[in-house]
N, CA, C and O atoms as CSV, one atom per row, in Angstrom:
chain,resi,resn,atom,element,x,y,z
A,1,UNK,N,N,-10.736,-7.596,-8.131
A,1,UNK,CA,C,-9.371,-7.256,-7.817
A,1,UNK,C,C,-9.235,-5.793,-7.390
A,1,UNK,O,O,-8.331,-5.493,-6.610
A,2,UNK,N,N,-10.083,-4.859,-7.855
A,2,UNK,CA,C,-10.334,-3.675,-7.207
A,2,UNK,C,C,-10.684,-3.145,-6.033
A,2,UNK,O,O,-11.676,-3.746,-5.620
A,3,UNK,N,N,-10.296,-2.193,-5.199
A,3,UNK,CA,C,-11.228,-2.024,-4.274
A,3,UNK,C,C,-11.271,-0.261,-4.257
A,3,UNK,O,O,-10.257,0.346,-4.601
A,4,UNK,N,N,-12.456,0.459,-3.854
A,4,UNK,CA,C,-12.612,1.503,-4.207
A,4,UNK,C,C,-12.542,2.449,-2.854
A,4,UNK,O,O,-12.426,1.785,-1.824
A,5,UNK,N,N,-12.584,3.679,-2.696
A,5,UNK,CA,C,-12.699,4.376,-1.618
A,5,UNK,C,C,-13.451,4.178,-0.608
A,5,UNK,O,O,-12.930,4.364,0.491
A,6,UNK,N,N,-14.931,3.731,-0.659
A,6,UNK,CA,C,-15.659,2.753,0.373
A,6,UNK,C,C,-15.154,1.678,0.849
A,6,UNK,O,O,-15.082,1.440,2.054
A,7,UNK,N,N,-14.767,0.948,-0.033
A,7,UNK,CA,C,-14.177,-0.681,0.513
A,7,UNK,C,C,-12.957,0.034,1.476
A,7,UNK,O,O,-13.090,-0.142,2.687
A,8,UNK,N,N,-11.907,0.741,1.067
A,8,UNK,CA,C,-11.453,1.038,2.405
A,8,UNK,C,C,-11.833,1.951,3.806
A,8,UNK,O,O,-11.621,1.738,5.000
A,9,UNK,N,N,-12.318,2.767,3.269
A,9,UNK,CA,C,-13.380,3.547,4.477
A,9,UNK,C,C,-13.764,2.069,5.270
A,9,UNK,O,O,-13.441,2.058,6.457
A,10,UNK,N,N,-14.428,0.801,4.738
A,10,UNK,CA,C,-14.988,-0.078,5.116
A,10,UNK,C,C,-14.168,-1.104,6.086
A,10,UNK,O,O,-14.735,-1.802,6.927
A,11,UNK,N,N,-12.847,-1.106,5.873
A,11,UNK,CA,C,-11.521,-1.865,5.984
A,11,UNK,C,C,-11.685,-2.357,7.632
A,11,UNK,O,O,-11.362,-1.411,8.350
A,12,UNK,N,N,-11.963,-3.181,8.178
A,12,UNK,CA,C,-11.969,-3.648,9.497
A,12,UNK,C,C,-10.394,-3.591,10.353
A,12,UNK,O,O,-9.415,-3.443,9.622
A,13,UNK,N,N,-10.275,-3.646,11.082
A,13,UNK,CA,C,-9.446,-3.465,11.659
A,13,UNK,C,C,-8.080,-5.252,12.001
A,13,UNK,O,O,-6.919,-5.483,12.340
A,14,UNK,N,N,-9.486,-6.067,11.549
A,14,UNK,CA,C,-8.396,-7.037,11.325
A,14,UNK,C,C,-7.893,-7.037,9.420
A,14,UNK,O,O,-7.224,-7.947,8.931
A,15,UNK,N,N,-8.146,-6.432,9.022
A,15,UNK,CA,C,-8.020,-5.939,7.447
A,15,UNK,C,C,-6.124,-5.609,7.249
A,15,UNK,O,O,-5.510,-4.876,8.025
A,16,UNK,N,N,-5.711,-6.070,6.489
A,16,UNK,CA,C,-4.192,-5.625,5.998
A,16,UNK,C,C,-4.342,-4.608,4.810
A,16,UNK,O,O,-4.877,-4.849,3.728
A,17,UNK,N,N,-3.773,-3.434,5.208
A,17,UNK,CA,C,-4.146,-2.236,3.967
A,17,UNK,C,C,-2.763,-1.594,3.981
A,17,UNK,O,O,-2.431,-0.853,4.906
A,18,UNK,N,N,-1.830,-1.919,2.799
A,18,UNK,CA,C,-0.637,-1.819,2.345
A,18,UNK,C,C,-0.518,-0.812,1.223
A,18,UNK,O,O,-0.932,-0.949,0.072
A,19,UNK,N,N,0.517,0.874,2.076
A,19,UNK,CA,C,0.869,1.684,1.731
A,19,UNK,C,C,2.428,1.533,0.852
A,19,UNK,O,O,3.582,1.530,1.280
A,20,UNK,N,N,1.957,1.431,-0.340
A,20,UNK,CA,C,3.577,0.891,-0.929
A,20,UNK,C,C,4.460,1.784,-1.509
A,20,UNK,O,O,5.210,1.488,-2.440
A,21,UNK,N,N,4.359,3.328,-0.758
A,21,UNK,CA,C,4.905,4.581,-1.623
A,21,UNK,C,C,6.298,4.539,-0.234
A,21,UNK,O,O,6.203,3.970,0.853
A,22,UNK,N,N,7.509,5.347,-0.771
A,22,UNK,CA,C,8.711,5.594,-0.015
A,22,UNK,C,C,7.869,5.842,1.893
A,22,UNK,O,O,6.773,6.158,2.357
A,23,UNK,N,N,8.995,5.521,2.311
A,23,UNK,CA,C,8.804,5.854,3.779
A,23,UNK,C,C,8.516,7.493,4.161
A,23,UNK,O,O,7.655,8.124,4.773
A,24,UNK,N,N,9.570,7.740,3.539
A,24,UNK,CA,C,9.362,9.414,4.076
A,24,UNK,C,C,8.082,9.994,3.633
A,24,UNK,O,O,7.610,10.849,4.383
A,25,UNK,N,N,7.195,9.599,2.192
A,25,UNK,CA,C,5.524,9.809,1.996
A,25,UNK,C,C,4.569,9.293,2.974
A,25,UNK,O,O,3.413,9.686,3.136
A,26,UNK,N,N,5.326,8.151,3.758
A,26,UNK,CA,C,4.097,7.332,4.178
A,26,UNK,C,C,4.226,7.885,5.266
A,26,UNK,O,O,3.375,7.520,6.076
A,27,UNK,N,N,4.985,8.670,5.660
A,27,UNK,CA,C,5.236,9.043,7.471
A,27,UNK,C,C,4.707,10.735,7.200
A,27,UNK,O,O,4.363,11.344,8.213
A,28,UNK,N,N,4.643,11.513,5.788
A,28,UNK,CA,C,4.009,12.546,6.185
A,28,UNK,C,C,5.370,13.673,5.687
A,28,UNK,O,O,4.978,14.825,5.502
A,29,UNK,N,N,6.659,13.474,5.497
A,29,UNK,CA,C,7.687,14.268,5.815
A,29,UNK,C,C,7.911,14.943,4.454
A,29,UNK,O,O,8.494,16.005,4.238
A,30,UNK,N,N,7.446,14.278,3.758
A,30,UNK,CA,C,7.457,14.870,2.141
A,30,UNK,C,C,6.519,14.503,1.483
A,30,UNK,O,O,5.721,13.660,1.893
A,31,UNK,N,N,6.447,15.042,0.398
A,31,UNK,CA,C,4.947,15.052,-0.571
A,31,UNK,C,C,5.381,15.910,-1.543
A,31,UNK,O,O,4.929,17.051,-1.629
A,32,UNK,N,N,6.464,15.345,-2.509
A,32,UNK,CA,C,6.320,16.076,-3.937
A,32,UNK,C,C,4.966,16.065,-4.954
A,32,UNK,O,O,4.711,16.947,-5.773
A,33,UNK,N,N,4.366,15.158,-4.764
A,33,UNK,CA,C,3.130,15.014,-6.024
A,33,UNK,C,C,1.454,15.689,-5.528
A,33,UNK,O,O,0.578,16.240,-6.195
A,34,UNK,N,N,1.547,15.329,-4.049
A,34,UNK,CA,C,-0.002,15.152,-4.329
A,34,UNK,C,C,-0.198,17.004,-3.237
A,34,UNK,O,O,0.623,17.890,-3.002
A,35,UNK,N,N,-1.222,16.889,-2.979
A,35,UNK,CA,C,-1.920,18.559,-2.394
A,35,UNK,C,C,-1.453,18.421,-0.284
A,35,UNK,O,O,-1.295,19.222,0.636
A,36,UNK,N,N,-1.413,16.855,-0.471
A,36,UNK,CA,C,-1.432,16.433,0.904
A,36,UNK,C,C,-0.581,15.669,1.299
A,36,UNK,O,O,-0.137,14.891,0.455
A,37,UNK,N,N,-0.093,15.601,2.545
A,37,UNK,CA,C,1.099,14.115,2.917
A,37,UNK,C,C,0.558,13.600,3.889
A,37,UNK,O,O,-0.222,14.161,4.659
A,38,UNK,N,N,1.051,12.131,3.939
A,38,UNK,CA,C,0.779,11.156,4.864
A,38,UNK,C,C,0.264,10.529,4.523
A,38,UNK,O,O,0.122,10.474,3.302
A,39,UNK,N,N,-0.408,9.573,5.418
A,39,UNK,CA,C,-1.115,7.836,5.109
A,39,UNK,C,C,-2.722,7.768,5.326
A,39,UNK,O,O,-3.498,8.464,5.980
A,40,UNK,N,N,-2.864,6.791,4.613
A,40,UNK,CA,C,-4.261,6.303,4.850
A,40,UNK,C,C,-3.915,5.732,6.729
A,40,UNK,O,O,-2.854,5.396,7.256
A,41,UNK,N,N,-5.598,5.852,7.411
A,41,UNK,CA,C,-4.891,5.802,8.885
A,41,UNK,C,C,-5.226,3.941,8.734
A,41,UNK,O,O,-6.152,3.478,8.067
A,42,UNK,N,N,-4.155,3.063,9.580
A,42,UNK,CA,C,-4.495,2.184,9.468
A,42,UNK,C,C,-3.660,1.296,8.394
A,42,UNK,O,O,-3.579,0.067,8.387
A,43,UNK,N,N,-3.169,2.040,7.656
A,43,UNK,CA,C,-2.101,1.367,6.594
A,43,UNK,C,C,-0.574,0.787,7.301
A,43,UNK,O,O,-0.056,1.291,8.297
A,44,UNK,N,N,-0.236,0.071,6.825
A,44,UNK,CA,C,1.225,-0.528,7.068
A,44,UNK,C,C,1.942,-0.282,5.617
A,44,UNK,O,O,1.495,-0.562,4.505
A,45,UNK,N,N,3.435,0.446,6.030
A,45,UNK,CA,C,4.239,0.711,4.779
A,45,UNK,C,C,5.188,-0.228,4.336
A,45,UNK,O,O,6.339,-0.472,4.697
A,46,UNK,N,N,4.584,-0.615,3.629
A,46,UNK,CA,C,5.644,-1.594,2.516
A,46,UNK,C,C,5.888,-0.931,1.240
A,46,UNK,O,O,5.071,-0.696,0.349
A,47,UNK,N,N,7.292,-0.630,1.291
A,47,UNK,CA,C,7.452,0.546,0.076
A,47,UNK,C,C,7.956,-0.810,-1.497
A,47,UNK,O,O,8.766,-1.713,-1.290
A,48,UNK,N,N,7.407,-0.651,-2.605
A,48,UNK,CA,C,7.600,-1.435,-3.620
A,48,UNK,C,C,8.778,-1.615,-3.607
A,48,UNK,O,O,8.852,-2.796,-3.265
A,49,UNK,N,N,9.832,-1.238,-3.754
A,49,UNK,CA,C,11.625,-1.326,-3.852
A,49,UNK,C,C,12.092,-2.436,-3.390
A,49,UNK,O,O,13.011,-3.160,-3.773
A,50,UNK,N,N,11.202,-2.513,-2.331
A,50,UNK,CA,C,11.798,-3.417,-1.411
A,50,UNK,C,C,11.187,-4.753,-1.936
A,50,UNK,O,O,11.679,-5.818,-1.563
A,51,UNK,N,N,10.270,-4.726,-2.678
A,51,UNK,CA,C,10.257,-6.162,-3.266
A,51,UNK,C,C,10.630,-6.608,-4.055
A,51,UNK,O,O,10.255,-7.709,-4.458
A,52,UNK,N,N,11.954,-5.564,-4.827
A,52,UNK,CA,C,12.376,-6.141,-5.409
A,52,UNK,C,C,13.973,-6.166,-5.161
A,52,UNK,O,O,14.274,-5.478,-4.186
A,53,UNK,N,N,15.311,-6.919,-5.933
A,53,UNK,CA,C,16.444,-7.342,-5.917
A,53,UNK,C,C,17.025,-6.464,-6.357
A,53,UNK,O,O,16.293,-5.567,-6.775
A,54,UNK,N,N,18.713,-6.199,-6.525
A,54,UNK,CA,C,19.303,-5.758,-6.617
A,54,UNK,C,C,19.407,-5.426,-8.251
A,54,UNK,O,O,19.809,-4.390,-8.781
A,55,UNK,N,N,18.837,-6.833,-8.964
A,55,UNK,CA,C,18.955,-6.632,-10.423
A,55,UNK,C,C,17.420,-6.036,-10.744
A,55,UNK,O,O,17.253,-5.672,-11.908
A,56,UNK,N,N,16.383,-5.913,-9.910
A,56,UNK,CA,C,15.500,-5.298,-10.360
A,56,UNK,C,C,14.218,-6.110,-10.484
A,56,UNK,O,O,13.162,-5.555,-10.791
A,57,UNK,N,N,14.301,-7.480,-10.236
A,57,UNK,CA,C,13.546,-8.657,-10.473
A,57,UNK,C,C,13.100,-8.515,-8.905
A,57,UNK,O,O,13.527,-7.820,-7.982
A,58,UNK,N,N,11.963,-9.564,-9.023
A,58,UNK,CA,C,11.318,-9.773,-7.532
A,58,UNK,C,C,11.987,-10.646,-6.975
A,58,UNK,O,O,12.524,-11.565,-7.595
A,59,UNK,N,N,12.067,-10.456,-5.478
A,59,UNK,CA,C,13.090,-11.059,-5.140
A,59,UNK,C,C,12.127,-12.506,-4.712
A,59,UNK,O,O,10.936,-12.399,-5.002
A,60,UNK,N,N,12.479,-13.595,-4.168
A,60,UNK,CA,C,12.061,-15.049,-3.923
A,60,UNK,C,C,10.688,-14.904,-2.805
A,60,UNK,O,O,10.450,-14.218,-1.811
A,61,UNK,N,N,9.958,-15.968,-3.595
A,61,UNK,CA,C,8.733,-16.070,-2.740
A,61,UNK,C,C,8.932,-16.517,-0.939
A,61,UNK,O,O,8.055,-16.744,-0.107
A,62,UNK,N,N,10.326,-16.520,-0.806
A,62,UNK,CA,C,10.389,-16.871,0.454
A,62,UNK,C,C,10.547,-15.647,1.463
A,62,UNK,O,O,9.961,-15.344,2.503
A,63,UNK,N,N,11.639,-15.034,0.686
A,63,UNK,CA,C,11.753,-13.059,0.417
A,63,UNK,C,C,10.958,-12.593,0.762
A,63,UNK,O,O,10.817,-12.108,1.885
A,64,UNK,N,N,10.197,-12.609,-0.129
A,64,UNK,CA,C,8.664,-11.586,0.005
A,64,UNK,C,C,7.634,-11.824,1.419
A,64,UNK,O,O,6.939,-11.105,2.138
A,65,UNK,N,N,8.038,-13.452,1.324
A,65,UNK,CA,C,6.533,-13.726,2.309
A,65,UNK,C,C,7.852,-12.829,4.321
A,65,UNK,O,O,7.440,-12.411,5.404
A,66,UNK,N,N,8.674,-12.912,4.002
A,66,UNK,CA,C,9.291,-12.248,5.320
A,66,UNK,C,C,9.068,-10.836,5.248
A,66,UNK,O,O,8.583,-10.313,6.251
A,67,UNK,N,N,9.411,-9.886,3.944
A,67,UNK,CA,C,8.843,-8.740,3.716
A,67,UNK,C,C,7.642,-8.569,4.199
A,67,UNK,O,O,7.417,-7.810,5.142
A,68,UNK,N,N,6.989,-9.074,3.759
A,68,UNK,CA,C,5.128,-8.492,4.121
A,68,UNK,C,C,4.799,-9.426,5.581
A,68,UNK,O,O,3.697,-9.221,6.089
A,69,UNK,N,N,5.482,-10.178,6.087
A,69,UNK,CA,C,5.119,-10.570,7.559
A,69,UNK,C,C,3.414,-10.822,7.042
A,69,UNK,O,O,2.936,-10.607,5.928
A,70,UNK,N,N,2.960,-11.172,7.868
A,70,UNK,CA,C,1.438,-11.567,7.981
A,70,UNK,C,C,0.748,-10.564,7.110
A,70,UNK,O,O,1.186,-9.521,6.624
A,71,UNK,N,N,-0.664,-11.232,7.011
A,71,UNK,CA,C,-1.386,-10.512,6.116
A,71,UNK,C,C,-2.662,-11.438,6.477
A,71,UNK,O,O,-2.818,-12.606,6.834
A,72,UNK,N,N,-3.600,-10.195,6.172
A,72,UNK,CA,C,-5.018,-10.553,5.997
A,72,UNK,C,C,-5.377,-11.192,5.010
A,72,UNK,O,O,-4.366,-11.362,4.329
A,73,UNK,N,N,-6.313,-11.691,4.489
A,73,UNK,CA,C,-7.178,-12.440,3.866
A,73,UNK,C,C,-7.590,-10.883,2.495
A,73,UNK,O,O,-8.063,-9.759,2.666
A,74,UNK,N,N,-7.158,-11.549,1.378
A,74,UNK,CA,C,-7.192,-9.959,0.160
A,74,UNK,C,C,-7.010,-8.675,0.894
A,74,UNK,O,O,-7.846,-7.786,1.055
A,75,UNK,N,N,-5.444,-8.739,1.424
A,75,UNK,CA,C,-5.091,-7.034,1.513
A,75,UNK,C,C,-5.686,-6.315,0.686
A,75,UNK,O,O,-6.273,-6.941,-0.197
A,76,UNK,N,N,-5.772,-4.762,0.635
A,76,UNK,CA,C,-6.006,-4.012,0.105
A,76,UNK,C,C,-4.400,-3.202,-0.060
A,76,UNK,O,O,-3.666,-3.285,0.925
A,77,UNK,N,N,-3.971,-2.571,-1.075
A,77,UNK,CA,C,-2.842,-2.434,-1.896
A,77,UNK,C,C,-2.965,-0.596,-2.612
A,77,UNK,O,O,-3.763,-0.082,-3.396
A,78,UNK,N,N,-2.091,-0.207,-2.076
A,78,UNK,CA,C,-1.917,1.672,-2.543
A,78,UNK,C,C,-0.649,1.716,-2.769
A,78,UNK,O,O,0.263,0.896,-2.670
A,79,UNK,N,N,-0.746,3.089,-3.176
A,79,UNK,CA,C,0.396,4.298,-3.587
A,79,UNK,C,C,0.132,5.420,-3.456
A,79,UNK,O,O,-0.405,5.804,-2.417
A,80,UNK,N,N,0.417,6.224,-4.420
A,80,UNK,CA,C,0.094,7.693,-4.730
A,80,UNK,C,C,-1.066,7.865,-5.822
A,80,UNK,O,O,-2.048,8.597,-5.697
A,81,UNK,N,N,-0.664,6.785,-7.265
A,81,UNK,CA,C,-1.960,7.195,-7.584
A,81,UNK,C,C,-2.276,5.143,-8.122
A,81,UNK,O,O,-3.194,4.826,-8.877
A,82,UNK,N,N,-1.567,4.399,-7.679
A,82,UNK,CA,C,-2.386,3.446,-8.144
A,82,UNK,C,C,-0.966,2.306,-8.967
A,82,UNK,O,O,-1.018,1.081,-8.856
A,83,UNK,N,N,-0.025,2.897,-9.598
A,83,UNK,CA,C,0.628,2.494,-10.370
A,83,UNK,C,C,1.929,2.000,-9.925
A,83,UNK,O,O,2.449,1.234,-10.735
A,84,UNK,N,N,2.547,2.209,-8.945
A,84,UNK,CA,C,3.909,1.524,-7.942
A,84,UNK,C,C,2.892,0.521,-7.169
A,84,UNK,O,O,3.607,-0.479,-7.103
A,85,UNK,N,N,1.691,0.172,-6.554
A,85,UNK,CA,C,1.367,-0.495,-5.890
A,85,UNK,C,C,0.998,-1.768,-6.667
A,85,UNK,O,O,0.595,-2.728,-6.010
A,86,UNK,N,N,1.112,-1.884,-8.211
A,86,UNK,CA,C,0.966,-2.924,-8.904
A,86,UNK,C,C,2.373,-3.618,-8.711
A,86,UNK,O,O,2.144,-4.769,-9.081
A,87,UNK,N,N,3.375,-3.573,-8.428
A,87,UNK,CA,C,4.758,-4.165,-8.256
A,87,UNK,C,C,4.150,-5.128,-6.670
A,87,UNK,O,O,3.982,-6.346,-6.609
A,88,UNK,N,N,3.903,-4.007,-5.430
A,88,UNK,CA,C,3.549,-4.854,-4.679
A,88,UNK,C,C,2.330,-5.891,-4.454
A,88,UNK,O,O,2.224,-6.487,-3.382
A,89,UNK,N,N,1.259,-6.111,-5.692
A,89,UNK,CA,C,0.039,-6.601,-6.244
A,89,UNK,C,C,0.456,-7.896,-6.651
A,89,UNK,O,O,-0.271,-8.847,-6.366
A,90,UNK,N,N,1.622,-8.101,-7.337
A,90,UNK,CA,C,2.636,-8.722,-7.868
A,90,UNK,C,C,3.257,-9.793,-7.277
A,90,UNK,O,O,3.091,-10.990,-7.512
A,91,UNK,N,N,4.264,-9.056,-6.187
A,91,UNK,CA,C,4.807,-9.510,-5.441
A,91,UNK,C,C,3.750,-10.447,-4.540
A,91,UNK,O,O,3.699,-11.653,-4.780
A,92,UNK,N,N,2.896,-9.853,-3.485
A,92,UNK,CA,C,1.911,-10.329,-2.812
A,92,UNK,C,C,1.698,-11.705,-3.650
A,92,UNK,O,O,1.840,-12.725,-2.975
A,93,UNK,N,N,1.430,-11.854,-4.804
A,93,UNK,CA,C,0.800,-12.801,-5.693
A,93,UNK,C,C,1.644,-14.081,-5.438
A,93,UNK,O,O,1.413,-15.145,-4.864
A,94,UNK,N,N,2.857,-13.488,-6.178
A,94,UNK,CA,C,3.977,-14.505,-5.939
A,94,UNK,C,C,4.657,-14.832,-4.884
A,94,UNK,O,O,5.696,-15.492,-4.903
A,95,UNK,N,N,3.990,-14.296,-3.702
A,95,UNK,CA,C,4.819,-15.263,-2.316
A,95,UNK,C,C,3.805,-15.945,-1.818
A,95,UNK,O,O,3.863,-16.346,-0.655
A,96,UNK,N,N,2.678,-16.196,-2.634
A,96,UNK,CA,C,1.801,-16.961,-2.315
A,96,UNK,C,C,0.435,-17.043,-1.605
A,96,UNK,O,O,-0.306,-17.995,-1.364
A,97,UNK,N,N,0.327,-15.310,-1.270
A,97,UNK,CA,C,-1.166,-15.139,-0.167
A,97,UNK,C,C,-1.969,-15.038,-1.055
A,97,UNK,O,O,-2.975,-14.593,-0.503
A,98,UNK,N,N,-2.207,-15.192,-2.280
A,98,UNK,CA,C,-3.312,-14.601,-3.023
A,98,UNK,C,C,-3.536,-13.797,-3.497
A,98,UNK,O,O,-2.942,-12.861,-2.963
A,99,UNK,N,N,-4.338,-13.361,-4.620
A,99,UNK,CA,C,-4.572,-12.489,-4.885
A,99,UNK,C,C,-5.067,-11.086,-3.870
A,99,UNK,O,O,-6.003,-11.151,-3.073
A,100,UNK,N,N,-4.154,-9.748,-4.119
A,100,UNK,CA,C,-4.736,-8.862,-2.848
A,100,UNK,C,C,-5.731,-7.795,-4.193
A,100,UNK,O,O,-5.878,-7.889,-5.411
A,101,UNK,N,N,-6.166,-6.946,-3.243
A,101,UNK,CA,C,-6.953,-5.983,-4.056
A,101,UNK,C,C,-6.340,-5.343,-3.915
A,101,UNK,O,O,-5.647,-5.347,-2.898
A,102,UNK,N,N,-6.180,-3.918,-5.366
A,102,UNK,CA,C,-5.816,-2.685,-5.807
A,102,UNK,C,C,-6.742,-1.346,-5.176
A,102,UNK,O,O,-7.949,-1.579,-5.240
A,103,UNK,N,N,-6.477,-0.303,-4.717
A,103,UNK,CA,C,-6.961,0.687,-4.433
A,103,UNK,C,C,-6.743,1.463,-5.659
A,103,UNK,O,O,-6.249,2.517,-5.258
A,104,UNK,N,N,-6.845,1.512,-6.961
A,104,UNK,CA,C,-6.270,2.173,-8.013
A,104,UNK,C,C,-6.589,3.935,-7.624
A,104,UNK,O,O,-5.595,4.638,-7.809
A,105,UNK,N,N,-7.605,4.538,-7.216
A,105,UNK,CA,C,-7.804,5.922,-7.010
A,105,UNK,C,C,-6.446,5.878,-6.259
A,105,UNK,O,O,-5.534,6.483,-6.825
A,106,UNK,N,N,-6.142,5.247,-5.043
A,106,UNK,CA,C,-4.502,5.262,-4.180
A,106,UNK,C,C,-5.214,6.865,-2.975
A,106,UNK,O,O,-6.326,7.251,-2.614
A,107,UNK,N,N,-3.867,7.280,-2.777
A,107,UNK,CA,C,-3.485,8.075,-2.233
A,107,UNK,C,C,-4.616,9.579,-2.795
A,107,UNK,O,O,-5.628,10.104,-2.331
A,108,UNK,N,N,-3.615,9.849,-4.180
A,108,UNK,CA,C,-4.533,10.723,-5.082
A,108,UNK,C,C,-5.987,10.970,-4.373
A,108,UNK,O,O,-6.367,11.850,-3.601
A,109,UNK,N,N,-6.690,9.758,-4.988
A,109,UNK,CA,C,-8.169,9.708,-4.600
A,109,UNK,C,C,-8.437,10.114,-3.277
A,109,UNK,O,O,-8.955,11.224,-3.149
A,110,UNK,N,N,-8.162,9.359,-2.119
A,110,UNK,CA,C,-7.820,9.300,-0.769
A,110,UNK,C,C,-8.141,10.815,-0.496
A,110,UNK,O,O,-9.174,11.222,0.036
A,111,UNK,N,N,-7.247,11.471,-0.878
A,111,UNK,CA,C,-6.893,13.437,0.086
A,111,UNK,C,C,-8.003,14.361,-0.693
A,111,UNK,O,O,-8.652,15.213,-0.086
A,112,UNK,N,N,-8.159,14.111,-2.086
A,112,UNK,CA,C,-9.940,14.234,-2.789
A,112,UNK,C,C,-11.017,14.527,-1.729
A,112,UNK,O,O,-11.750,15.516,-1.720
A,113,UNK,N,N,-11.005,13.618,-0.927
A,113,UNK,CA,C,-11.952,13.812,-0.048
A,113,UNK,C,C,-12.110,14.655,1.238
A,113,UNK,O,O,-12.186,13.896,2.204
A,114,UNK,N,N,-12.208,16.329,1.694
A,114,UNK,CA,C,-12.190,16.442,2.783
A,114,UNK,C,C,-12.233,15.752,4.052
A,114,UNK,O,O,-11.384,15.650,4.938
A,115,UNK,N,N,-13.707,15.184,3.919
A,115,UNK,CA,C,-13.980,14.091,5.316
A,115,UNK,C,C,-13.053,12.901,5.348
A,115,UNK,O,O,-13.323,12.117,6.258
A,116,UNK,N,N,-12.252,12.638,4.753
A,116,UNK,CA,C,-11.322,11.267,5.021
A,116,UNK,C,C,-10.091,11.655,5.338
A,116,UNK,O,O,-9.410,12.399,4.632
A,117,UNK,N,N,-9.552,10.905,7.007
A,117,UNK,CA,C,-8.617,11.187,7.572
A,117,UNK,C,C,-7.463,10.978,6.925
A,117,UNK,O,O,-7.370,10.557,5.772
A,118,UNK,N,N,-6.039,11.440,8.084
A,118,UNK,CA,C,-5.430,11.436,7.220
A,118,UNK,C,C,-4.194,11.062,8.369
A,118,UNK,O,O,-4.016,12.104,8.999
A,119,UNK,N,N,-3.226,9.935,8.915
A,119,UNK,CA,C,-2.508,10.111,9.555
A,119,UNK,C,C,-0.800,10.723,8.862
A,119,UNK,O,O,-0.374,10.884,7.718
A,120,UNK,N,N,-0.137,10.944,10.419
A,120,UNK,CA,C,1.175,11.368,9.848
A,120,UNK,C,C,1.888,10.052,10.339
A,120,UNK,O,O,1.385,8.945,10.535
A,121,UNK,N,N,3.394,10.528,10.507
A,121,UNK,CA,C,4.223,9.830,11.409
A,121,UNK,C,C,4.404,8.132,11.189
A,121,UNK,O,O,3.703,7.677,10.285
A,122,UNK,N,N,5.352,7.063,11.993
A,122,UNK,CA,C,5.049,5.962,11.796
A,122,UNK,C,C,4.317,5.200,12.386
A,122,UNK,O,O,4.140,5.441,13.580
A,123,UNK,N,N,3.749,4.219,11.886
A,123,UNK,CA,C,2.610,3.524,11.970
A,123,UNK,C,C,2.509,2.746,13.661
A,123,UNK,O,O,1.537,2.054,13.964
């Protein structure tokens, strides 16, 4: 259920790799937490909030599967450091694609690394 900083370095291009932190992190425009802003390159932003309802519950597996539009075969699944992307781990589960994999290092881990890029802007 894991996948680690290689497995995405590794991520093919037909690969679904789901950035689930606010829009304005994933585009680069803010960065309260970490040293760096922006996205893994190659990620699509699906921010967690959005999978869920007004009362706070996930919203319907019919919901979700329009939220996340298509998907690869075990997305790979981020945040910032690992812990909002379990809501969309969740969700994914319950609209029925399967189990996806966790990037738990996330984002955090990600900017750790000099040599690993880093895009801005939207996707």
């Amino acid at each position: 259920m894991l996948a680690g900083m290689d497995d995405v370095r590794a991520l093919g291009s037909g690969s679904t790799l789901i950035d689930s932190r606010a829009p304005e992190r994933y585009r680069g425009e803010t960065e309260p937490l970490d040293a760096k802003a922006g996205h893994i390159p190659g990620a699509v932003n699906r921010p967690w909030m959005a999978a869920l309802a007004p009362d706070l519950r996930l919203l319907s597996p019919e919901r979700l599967r329009e939220a996340f539009g298509e998907l690869s075969d075990r997305p790979v699944v981020y945040c910032g450091s690992g812990v909002t992307a379990c809501i969309n781990v969740l969700a994914i589960e319950e609209a029925g694609y399967g189990m996806p994999r966790l990037y738990a290092g996330s984002w955090s881990d990600w900017i750790s690394w000099p040599e690993n890029p880093i895009a801005t802007g939207p996707a």
